[in-house]
N, C-alpha and C positions, 0 to 999 in steps of 0.2 A: 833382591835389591831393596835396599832405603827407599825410603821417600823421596831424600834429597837425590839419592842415585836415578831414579826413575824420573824425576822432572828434570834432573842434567841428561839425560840417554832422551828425554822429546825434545827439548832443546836444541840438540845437538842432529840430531835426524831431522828436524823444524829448518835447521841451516841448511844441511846436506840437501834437503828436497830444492828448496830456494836456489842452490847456484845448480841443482841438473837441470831447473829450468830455465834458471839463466842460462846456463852453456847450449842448451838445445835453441835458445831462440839467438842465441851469438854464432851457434855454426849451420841455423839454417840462410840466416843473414848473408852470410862469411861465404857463402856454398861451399860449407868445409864440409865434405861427408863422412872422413874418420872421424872429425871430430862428432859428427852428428850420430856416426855407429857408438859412440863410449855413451849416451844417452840411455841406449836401448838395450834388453838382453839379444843373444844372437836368434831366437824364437820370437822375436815379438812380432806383434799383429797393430798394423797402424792405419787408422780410417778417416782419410780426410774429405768423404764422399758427399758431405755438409757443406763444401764451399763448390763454387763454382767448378765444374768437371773434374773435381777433387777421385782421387783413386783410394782402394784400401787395398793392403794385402803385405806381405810380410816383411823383413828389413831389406832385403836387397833390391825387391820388385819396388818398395816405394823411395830407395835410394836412386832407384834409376830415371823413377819417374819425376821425385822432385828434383835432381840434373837436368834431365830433359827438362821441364815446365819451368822452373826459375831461372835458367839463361835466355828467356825473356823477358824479364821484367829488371830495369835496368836496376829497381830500389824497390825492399822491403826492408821495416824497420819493426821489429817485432817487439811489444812490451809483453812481460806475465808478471801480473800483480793480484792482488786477492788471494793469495795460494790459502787454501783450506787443504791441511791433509791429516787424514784419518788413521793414523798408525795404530797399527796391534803386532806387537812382536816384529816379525822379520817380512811383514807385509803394510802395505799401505792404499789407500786410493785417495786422489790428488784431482780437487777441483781447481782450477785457476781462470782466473779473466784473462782473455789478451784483447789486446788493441793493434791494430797492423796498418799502420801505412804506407799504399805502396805507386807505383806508378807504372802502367799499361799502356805498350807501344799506342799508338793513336787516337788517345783518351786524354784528350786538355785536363791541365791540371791532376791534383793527387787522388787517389782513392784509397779509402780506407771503411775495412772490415774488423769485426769484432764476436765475440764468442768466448769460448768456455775451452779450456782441452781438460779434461776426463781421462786421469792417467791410472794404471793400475800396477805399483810399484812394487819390487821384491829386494830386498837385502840380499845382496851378493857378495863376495870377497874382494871387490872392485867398490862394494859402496852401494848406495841405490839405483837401481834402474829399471826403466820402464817394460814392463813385458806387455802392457797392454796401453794405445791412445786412442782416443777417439772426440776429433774434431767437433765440436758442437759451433757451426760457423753463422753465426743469430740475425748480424745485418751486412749491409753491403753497401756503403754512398759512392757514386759516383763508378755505379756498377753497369760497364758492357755489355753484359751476359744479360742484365736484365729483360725480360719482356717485356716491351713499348706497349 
């Protein structure tokens, strides 16, 4: 490939990363979970054991779990911004910031958490997806779970 060919192919993989993150944090919102399967390969391994009683373990086990755990909480609002992603070929790994506010039955007022998701991305024939996350959950204001 060109020059110009190769900075149009980061470019253009630079976008594609940006709306899987976007879509992941629109169908965890949404509690879409097909939509939140087209994120992930169907092997992947997802660890969100960084936030409060956060689980890890593979696409279905943690589809059920976040069903289960987010039909409690009446609102989450997820941003990912800062994407940093490291492409080489038909692989990637994807730092990004997010910011989440949300709101917890019995807990006045909003709270919101913040952190890193650590993704580890593959080019598939569907595009890019995550075979690998891993939740880095950094703080937590107006956090339940906390110990007093």
């Amino acid at each position: 490939m060109s020059t110009d060919q190769n900075a149009l192919q980061q470019l253009l993989d630079e976008a594609e990363i940006a709306r899987l993150l976007t879509r992941y944090a629109t169908a965890v919102d949404a509690r879409d979970w097909d939509l939140y399967r087209t994120v992930f390969t169907p092997d992947a391994w997802i660890d969100y054991t960084s936030a409060p009683h956060g689980q890890a373990g593979n696409l279905d086990e943690t589809v059920a779990w976040l069903a289960a755990s987010l039909t409690l909480l009446p609102m989450t609002m997820h941003y990912v911004l800062n994407i940093d992603a490291a492409i080489d070929g038909d692989g990637a790994t994807v730092r990004a910031m997010f910011y989440n506010p949300l709101q917890i039955p019995g807990v006045e007022g909003t709270s919101f958490c913040g952190g890193y998701y650590n993704h580890t991305l593959v080019r598939t024939g569907d595009g890019w997806r995550s075979a690998r996350l891993i939740e880095e959950n950094l703080w937590f204001e107006n956090n339940p779970f906390a110990s007093s």
